[in-house]
C-alpha positions in Angstrom: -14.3 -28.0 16.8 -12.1 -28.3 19.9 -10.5 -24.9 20.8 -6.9 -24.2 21.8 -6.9 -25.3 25.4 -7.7 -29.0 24.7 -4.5 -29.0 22.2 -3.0 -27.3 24.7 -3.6 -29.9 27.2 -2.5 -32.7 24.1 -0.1 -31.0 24.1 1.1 -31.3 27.7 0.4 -34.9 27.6 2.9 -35.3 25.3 5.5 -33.1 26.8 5.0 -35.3 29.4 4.5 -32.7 32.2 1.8 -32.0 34.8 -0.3 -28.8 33.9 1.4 -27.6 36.6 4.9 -27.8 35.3 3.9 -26.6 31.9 1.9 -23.4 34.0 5.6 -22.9 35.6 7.3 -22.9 32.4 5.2 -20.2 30.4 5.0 -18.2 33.8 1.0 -18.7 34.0 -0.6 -18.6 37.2 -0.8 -22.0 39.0 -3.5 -24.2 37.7 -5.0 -21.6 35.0 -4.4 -23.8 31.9 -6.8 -26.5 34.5 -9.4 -23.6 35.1 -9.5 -22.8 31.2 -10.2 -26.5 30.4 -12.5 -26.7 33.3 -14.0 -23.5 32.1 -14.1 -24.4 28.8 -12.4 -21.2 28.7 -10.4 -19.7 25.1 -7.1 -19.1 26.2 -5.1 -15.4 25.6 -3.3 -14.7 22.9 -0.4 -13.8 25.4 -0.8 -17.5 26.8 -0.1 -18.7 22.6 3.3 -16.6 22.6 3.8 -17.5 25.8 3.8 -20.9 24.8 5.2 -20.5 21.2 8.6 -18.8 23.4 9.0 -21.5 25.1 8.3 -24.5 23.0 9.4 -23.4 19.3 9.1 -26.6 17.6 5.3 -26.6 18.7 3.1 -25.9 15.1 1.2 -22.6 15.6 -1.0 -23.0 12.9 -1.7 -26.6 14.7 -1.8 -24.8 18.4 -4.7 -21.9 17.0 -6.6 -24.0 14.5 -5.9 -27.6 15.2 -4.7 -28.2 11.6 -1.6 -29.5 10.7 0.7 -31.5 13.2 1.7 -30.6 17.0 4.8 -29.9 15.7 6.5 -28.1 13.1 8.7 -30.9 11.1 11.0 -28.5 9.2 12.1 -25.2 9.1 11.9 -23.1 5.3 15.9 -22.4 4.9 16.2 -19.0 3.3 17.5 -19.0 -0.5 20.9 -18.2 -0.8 21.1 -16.3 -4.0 24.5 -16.4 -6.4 26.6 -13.5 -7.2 25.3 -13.6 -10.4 21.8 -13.2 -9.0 22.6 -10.4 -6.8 24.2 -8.0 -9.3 21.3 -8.8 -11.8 18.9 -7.5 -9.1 20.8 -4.6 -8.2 21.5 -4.2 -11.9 17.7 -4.4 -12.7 16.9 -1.7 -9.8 19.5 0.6 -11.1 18.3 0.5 -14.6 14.8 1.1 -13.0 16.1 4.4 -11.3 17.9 5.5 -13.5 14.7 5.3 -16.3 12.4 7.4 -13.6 14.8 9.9 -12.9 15.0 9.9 -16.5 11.1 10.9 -17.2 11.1 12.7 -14.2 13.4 15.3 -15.8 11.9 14.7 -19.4 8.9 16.0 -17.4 10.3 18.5 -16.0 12.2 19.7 -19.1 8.9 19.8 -21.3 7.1 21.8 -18.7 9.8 24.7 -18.7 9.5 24.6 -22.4 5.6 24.9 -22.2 5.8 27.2 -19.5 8.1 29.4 -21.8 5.8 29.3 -24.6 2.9 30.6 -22.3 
């Protein structure tokens, strides 16, 4: 299994850039991501955000693992949720409230009565 510095190095290769530019651009020293492949080296976790900052379309999964492609091809677009939606939630977790604070004083209630009986 090839570890994260020879897709990192992929990955410069298709950036186009020397290792030197892509060192500049995610403020590494000069010529570390060369000593890491040289090394044979894993590369910090700061190095992967580092990276990830500065090129967001670059798959992390893809970067860390090597599954997956380089890049990410689309984005997950929250779901927008209806009015209708919305009120049923807010609905359901009123409802849901209201029925605890409902035991809670049933509780409450029965153990005054039991107390009182004691």
């Amino acid at each position: 299994m090839s570890k994260a510095v020879h897709r990192i190095i992929e990955l410069i290769s298709e950036l186009k850039l020397s290792a030197r530019q892509f060192d500049i651009s995610i403020g590494t020293a000069n010529g570390y991501i060369l000593r890491m492949q040289k090394n044979n080296a894993s590369v910090g976790s700061d190095v992967i955000e580092r990276i990830i900052k500065e090129y967001p379309q670059v798959n992390l999964v893809w970067l860390i693992t090597g599954k997956g492609d380089m890049y990410i091809t689309e984005q997950p677009q929250p779901k927008v949720r209806s009015i209708h939606e919305i009120e049923a939630y807010i609905d359901n977790r009123l409802k849901s409230k209201l029925s605890d604070d409902k035991k809670t004083l049933l509780d409450e209630i029965l153990k005054e009565i039991e107390d009182s009986i004691n």
